[in-house]
N, C-alpha and C positions, 0 to 999 in steps of 0.2 A: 734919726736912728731909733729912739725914742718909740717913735709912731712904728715903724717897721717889728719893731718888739713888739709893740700889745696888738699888732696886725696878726705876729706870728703866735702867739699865747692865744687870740680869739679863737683862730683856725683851731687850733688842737685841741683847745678846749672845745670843741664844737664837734670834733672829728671821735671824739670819746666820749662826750654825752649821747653822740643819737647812736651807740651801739646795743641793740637791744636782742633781747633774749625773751623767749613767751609773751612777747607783745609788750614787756616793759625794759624798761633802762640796765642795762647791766652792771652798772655801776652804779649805789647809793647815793655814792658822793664824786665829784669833780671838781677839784679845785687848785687852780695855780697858784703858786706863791713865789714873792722875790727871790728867799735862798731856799734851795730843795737840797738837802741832803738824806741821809739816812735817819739821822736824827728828828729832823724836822718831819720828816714824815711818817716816824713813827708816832711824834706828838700826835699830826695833825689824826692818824689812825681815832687814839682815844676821843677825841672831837666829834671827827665825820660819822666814825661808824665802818663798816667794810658789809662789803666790797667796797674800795675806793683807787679812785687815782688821783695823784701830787704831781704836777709837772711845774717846770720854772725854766727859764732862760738859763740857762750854762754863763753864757760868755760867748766869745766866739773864738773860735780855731786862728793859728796862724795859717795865712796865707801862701799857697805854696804860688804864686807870680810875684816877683821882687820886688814891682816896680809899685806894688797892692800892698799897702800896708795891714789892712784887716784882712781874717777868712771870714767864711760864714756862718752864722751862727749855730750853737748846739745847744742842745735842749734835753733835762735831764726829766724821764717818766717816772714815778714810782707806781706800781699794782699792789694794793693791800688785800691780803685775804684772813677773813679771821674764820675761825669752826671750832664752836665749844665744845662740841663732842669727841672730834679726835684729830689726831694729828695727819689721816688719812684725809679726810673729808677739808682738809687744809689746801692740800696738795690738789685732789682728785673732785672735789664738790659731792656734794650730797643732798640728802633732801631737806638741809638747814640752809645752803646756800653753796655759791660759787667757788672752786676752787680758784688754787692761784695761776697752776698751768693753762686753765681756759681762757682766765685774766690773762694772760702772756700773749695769747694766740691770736684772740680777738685783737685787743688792742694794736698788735702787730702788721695784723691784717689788715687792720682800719686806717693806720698811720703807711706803713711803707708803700713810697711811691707817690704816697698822697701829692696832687697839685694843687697849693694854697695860696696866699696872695702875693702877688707881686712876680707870679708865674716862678715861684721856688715850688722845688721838688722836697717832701720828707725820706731820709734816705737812713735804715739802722746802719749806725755802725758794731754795737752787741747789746748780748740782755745777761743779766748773771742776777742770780740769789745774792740780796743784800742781808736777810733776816730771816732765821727761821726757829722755831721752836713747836714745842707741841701743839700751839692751839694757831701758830701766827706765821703767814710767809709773806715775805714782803720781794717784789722781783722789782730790778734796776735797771731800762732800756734808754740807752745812750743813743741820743737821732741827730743827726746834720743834717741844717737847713739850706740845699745847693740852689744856686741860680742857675741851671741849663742856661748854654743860647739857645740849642732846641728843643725844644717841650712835642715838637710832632714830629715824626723821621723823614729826613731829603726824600725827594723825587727824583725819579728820571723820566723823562719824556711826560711827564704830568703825572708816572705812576708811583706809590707805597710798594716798591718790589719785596719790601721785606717783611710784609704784614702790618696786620694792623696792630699789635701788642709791642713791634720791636722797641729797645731803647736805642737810640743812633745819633752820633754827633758827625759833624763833615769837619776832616780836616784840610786844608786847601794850600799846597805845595806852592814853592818858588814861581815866580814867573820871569823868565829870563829871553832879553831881547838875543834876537839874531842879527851878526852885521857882517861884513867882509871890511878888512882892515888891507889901506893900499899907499903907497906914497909915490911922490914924483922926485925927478931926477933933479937935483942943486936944490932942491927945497926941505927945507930941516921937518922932523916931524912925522909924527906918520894918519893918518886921516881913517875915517871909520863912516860905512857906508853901513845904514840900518836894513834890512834887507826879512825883518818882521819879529816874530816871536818865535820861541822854541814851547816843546810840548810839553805840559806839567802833569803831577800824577795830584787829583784831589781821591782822598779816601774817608771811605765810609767805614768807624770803630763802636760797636757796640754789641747788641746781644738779637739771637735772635728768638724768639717764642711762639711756643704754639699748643694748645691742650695737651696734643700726642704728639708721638715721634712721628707718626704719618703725616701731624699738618707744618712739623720743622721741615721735613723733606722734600714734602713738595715748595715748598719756598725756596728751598736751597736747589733743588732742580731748578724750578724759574729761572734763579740766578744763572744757572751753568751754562742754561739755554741762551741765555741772554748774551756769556760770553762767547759763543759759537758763533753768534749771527752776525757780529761786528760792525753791529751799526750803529751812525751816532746820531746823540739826540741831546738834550740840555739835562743838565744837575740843577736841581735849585734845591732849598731850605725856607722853614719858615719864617729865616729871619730877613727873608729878601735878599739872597745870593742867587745868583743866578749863573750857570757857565752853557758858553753852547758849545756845539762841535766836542763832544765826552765822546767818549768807547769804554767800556766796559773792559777792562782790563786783566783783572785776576781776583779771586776769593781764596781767601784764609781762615779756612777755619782753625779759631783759636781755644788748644785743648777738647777736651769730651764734651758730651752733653750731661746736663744733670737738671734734678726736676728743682724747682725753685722750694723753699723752702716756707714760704710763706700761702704764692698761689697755687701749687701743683703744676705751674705748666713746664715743660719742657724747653731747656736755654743752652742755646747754641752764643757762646762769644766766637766772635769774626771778624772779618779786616774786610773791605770788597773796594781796591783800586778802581778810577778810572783814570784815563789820561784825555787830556782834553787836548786836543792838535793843535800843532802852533799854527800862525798862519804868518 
């Protein structure tokens, strides 16, 4: 666990030092510490200098699987911006140095999504003003470090039908035999003839993306196409799941589209069943 921490503190620290602005580092200072709090990183402010960033290991979340006594871990950022000039040039940068809202952006940018070691995903969960005064803003982004089982999105028939940006996990439904139940006459009991498998539904949950509304649509066309034609073909993942005999089922788009907050792109959440035939 130990190793898995300074695996995870290298990455971030690595993922904020090479952010760079006019050909140089955009942050002064980078430095992790055991306990990050508000305090602590105002100390370390007077140290480093600012622009700076404070990050540390959190702890880790409970675990929302029962049977999983830990969650994954979280990891607390702090963004220091200092500007002696004015309380503006805090907030907004100027020609003494970086603001705090560019610090937020950048950093944001650099971290969410990020895939670091051990095939974990960086994922925000918020950012909020910790500190602010006329000359000093200091911002607070809270990150969980998730283990996807997919880090690349299922296949069907060997293809990414849902672009190359999507987020997608597979979830993989009941499998339940087929039999015919029969008994004989004086004999107690009653007897079960297996007679194969019944059809299950695996679903595809996650998001879908694309620059514009035209390259979500034409994806989502693909799709619709796809449930027209009724053909089957295999589902696999890159975790080595594999189904054959799939049909393409139904799509769900879940709620509106909305532009991504960090990338710009355009994110359809959706559900896209198949069923895979019994035999």
């Amino acid at each position: 666990m130990i190793s898995e921490f300074t695996d995870i503190e290298s990455a971030i620290g690595a993922l904020l030092g090479g952010i760079v602005k006019d050909s140089a580092p955009l942050f002064r200072a980078v430095e992790p510490m055991a306990v990050v709090d508000r305090k602590s990183a105002l100390a370390a402010r007077a140290r480093l200098g600012a622009p700076a960033a404070v990050f540390g290991i959190k702890g880790r979340g409970k675990s929302p699987e029962s049977q999983v006594v830990l969650g994954d871990p979280r990891v607390l950022v702090f963004l220091i911006a200092t500007n002696l000039r004015s309380a503006g040039g805090a907030r907004l940068g100027d020609v003494d140095g970086v603001g705090a809202y560019e610090l937020a952006h950048e950093s944001s940018t650099a971290l969410d999504g990020a895939v670091i070691t051990g095939g974990r995903r960086l994922v925000a969960i918020d950012e909020r003003v910790v500190q602010a005064n006329e000359r000093t803003i200091v911002f607070e982004q809270r990150w969980v470090v998730e283990r996807p089982s997919e880090l690349v999105a299922p296949m069907f028939g060997g293809q990414t039908i849902t672009g190359s940006d999507a987020i997608v996990s597979m979830q993989v439904g009941p499998r339940k035999s087929r039999s015919i139940s029969f008994g004989f006459p004086g004999i107690d009991g009653t007897f079960r003839h297996a007679t194969g498998t019944e059809s299950r539904t695996i679903r595809w949950v996650g998001q879908l993306r694309g620059a514009t509304h035209a390259a979500v649509t034409t994806i989502e066309t693909g799709i619709e196409v796809l449930l027209g034609t009724g053909g089957t073909s295999t589902v696999s993942d890159s975790i080595g799941r594999s189904f054959e005999r799939c049909v393409a089922d139904a799509y769900n788009r879940r709620g509106s589209r909305y532009v991504h907050p960090l990338t710009g792109q355009i994110v359809q959440n959706f559900e896209l069943d198949f069923v895979q035939l019994g035999g």
